[in-house]
C-alpha positions as MATLAB code, in Angstrom:
seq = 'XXXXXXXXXXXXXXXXXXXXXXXXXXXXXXXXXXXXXXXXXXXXXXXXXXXXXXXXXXXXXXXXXXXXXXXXXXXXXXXXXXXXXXXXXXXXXXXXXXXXXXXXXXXXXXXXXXXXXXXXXXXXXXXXXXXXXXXXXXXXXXXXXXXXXXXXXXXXXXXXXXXXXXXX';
ca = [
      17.033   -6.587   19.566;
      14.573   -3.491   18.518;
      13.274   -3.732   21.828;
      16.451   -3.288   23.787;
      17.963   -0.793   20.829;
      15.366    2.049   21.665;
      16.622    3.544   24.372;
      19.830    3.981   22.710;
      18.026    5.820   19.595;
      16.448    7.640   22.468;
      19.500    8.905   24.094;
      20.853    9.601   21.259;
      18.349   12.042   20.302;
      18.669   13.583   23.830;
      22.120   13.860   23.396;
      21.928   15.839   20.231;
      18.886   16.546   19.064;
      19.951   17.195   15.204;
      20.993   13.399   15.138;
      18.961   12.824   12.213;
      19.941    8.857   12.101;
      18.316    8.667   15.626;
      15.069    9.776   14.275;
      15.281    7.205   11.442;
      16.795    4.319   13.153;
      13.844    4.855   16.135;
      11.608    4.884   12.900;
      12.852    1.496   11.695;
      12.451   -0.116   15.491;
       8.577    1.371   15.824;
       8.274   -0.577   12.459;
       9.222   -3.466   13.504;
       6.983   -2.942   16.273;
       3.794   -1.540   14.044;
       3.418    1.366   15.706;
       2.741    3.170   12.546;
       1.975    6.759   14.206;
       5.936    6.580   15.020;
       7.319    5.246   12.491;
       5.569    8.358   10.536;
       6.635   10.794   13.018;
      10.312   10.139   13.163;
      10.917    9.736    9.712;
       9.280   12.898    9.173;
      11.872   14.507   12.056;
      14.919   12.281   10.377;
      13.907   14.400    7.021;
      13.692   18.005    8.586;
      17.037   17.380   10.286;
      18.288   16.082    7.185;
      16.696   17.409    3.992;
      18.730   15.481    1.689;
      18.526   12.088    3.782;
      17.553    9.445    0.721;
      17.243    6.605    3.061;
      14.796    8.293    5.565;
      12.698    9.305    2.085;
      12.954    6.034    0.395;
      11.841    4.256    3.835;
       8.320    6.950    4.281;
       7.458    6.501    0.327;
       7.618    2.768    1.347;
       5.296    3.387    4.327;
       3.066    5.675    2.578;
       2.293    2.935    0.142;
       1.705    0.040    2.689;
      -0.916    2.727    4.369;
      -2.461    3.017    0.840;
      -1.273    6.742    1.076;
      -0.480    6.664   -2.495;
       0.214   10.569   -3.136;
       2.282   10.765   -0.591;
       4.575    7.692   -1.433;
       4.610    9.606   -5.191;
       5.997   12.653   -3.553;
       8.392   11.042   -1.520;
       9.906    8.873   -3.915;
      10.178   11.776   -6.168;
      12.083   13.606   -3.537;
      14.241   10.388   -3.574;
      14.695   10.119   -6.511;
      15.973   13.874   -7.328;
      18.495   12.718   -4.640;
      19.912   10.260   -6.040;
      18.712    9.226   -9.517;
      20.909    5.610   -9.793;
      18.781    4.279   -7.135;
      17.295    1.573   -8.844;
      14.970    0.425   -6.252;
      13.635    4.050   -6.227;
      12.211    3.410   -9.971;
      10.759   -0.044   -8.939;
       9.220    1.929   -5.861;
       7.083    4.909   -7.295;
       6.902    1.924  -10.327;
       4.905   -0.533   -8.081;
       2.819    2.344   -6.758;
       1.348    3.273   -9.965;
       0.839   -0.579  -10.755;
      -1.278   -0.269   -7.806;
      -2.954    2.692   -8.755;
      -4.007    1.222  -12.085;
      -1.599    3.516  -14.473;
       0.115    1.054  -16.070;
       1.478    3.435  -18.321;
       3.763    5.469  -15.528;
       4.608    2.035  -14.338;
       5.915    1.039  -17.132;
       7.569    4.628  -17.310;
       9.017    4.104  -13.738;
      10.454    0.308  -13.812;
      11.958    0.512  -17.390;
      13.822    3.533  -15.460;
      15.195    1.041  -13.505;
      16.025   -1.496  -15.308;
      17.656    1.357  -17.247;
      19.769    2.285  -14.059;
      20.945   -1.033  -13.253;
      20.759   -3.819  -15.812;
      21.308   -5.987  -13.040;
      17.692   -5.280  -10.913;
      15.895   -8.478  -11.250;
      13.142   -6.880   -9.239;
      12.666   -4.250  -11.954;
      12.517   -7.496  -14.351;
      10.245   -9.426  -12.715;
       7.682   -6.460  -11.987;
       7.986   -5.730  -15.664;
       7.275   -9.473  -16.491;
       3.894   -9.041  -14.025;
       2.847   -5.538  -15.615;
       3.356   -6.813  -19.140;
       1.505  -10.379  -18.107;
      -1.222   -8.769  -16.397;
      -1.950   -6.484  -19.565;
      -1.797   -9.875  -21.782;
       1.612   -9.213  -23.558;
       2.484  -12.560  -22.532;
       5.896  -12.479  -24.731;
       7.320   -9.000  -23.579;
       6.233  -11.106  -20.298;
       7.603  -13.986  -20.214;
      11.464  -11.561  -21.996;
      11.175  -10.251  -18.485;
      10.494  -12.967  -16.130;
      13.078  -14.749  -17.983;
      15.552  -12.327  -17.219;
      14.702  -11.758  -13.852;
      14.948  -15.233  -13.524;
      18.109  -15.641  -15.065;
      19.790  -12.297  -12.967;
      18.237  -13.873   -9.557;
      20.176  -16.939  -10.367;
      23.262  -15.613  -10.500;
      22.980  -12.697   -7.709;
      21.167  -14.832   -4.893;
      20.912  -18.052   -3.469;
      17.177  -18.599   -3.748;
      15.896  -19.181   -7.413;
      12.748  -17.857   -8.490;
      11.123  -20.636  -10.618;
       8.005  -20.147  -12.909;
       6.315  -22.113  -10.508;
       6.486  -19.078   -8.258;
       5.768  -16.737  -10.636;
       2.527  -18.057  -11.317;
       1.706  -18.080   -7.609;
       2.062  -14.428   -6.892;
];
């Protein structure tokens, strides 16, 4: 389907170049392909057509951190963020950036922020439950996994178990 979709986010483009959603949807079909150096390039053309375009942001922070380009996720999800601040997947975001960057202290910061903005996250939850576990406070741990556990149950069809916790 990406394949056969880029010549429409193409012609789109051609057709009017300020089409800022043809810049981001090309973006999401060079993603699907890995070619990263596109991906990069038409979000960043999605943005300067659209300034305040959260999705186009949200979708670079996320490839900044799968490059490892950690400041540059940080700024983008920022950006993001000053956007639109009830994004709860925003917090967990920037959250699980600094978790990778070792400052468990702005990740902590970052996902209670979302668990703040929507009680309902059980991603924020369940990366609390791993921050917490990983810095051996196994009961604020296991308070979060539970929950997470408990939210996924109710808002999905597949359960997360302990079982799986353990394995990530």
């Amino acid at each position: 389907v990406q394949t056969c979709a880029l010549p429409i986010f193409k012609n789109s483009i051609k057709f009017n170049e300020n089409f800022s959603t043809g810049y981001y949807n090309l973006a999401i079909c060079y993603l699907k392909k890995e070619i990263k150096i596109e991906v990069e390039k038409n979000l960043l053309q999605a943005i300067k057509k659209n300034p305040e375009y959260l999705e186009a942001y949200f979708e670079l922070a996320r490839f900044y951190r799968n490059e490892r380009k950690f400041n540059e996720a940080i700024i983008n999800y920022e950006i993001a963020i000053n956007i639109n601040p009830l994004r709860s997947e925003l917090y967990v975001g920037i959250g699980l950036v600094y978790l990778e960057l070792g400052d468990f202290i702005k990740a902590e910061r970052y996902l209670k922020e979302a668990v703040i903005v929507n009680k309902k996250d059980f991603y924020a939850f369940f990366n609390l439950g791993v921050l917490y576990f990983n810095n051996n406070k196994f009961q604020e741990a296991l308070s979060y996994i539970n929950q997470s556990i408990y939210l996924n149950k109710i808002g999905r069809a597949h359960v997360w178990t302990p079982v799986t916790f353990l394995y990530l």
